[in-house]
C-alpha positions as YAML, in Angstrom:
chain: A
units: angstrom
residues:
- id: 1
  name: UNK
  ca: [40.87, 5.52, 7.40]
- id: 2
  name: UNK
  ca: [40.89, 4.89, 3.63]
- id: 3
  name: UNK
  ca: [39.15, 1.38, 3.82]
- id: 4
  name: UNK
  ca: [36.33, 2.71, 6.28]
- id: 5
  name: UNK
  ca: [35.70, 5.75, 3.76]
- id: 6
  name: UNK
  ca: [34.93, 4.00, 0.07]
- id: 7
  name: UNK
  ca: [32.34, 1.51, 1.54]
- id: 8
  name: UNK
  ca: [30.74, 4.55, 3.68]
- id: 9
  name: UNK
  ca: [30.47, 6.20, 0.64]
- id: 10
  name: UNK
  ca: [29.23, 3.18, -1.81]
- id: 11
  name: UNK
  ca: [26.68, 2.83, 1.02]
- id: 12
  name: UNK
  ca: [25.51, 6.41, 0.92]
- id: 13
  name: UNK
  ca: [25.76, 6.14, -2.68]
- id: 14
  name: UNK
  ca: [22.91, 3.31, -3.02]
- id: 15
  name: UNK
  ca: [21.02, 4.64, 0.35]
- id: 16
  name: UNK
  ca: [20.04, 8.07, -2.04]
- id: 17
  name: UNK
  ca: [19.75, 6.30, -5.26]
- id: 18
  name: UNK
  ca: [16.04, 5.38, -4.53]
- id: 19
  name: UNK
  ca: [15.16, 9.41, -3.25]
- id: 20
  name: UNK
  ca: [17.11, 11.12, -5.50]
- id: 21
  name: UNK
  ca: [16.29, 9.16, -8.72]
- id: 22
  name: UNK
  ca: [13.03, 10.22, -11.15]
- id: 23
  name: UNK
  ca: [11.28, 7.46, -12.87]
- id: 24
  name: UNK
  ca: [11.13, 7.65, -16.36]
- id: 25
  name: UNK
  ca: [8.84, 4.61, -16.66]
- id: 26
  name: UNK
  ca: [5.82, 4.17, -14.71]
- id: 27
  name: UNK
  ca: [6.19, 1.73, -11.76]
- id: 28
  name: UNK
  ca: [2.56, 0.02, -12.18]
- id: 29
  name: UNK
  ca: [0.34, 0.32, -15.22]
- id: 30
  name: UNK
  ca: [-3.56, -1.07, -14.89]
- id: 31
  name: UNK
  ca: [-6.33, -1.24, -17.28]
- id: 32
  name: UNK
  ca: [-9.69, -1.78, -16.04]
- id: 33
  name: UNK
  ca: [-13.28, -1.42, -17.79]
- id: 34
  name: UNK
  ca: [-14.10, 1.70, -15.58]
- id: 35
  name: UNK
  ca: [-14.01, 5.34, -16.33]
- id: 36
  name: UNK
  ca: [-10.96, 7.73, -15.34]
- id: 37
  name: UNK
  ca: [-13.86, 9.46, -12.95]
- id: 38
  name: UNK
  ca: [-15.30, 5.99, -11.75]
- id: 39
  name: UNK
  ca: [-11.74, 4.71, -11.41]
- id: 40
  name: UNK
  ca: [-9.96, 7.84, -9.18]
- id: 41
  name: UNK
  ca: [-13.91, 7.70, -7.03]
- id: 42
  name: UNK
  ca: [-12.88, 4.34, -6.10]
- id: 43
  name: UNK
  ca: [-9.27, 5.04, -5.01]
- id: 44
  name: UNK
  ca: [-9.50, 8.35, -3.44]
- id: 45
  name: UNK
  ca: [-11.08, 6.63, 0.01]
- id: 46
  name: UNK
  ca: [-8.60, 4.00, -0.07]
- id: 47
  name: UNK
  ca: [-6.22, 6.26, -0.09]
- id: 48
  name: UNK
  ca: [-7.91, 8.84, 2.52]
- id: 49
  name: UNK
  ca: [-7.68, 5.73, 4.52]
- id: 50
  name: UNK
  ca: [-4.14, 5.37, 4.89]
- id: 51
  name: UNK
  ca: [-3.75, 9.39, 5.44]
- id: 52
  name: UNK
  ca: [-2.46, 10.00, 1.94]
- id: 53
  name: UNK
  ca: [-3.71, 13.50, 1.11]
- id: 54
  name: UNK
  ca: [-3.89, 14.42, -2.92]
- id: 55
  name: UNK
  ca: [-4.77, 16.83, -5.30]
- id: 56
  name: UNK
  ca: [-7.09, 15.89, -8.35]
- id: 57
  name: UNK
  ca: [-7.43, 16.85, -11.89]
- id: 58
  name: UNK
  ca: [-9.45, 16.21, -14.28]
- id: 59
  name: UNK
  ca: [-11.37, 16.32, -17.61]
- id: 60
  name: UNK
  ca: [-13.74, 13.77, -19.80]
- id: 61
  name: UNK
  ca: [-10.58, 11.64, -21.03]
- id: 62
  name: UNK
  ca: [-8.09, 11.99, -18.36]
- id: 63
  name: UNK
  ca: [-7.90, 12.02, -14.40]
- id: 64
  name: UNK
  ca: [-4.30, 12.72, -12.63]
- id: 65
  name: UNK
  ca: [-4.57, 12.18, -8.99]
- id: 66
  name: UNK
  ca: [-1.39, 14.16, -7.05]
- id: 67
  name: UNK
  ca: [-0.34, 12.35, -4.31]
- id: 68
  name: UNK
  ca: [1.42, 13.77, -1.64]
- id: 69
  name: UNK
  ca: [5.02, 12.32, -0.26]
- id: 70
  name: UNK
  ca: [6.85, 13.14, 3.16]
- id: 71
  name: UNK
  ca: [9.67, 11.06, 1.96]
- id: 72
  name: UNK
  ca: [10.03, 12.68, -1.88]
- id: 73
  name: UNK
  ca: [8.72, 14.63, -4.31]
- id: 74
  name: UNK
  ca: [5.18, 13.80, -4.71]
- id: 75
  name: UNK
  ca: [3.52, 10.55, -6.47]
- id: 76
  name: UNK
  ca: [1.63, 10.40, -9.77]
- id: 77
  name: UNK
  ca: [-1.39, 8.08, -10.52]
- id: 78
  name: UNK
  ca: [-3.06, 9.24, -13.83]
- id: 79
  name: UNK
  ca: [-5.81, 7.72, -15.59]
- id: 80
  name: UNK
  ca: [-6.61, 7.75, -19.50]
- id: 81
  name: UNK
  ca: [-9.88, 7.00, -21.56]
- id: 82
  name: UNK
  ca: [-9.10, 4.05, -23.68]
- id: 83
  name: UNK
  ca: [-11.02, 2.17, -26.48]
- id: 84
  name: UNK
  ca: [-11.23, -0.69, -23.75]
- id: 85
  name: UNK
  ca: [-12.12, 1.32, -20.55]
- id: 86
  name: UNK
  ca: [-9.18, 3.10, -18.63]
- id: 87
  name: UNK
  ca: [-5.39, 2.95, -18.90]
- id: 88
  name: UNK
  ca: [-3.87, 3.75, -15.43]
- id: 89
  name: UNK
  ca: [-0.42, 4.60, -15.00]
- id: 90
  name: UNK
  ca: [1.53, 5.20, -11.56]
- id: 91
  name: UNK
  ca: [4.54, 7.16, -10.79]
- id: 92
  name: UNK
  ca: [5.82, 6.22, -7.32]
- id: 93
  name: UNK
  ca: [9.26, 6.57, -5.80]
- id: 94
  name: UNK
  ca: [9.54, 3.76, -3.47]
- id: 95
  name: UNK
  ca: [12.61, 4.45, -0.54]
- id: 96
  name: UNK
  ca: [15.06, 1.09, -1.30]
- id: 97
  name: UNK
  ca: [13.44, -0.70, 2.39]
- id: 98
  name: UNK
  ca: [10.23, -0.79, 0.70]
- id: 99
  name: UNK
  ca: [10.68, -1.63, -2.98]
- id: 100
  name: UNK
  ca: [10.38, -5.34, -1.81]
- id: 101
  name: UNK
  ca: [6.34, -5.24, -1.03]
- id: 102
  name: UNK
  ca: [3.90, -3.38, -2.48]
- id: 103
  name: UNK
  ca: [3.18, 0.48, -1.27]
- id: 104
  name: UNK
  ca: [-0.34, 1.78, 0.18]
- id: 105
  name: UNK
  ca: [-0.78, 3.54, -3.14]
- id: 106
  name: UNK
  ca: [-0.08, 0.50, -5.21]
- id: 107
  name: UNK
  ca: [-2.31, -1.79, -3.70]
- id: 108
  name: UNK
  ca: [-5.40, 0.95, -3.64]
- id: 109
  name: UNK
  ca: [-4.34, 1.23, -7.52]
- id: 110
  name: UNK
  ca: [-4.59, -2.57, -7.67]
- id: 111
  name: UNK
  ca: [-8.22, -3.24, -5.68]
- id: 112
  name: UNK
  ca: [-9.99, -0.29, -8.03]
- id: 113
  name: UNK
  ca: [-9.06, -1.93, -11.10]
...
């Protein structure tokens, strides 16, 4: 029974890892010669697309586009004025099966910069 439990539970262990965890760092980070408005106009269809609803802020230097998760809490993609365009940073947290491939939201991210 003993041997059966400790790998069941160093398997559960690394199976949650990827929910439960909060990035610290952002998982993709962009800079493109368009404007945080410009930028989040060109992602928002891509994303409407793939049936990824969100919820958008914004002012003159900064756009942050809340993106909503069925698997976790919800995924960040912000976007700040820079002396060279627009810095974009995105906060995603990928489930373990996926972190191989690119997500939905990373590749929109990628084809608007």
């Amino acid at each position: 029974m003993r041997s059966f439990f400790v790998p069941a539970l160093a398997f559960a262990s690394l199976v949650l890892t990827g929910c439960v965890s909060a990035p610290n760092a952002p998982t993709l980070t962009l800079q493109t010669s368009k404007t945080p408005e410009g930028y989040v106009q060109c992602v928002l269809p891509k994303l409407e697309k793939h049936g990824i609803t969100s919820t958008v802020t914004q002012n003159s230097r900064h756009a942050k586009v809340l993106l909503t998760s069925k698997i976790a809490a919800d995924d960040v993609l912000e976007a700040y004025k820079s002396q060279d365009g627009t810095k974009v940073f995105l906060y995603e947290r990928k489930p373990l099966a996926s972190a191989i491939t690119p997500s939905r939201i990373e590749q929109a991210a990628k084809d608007c910069q």
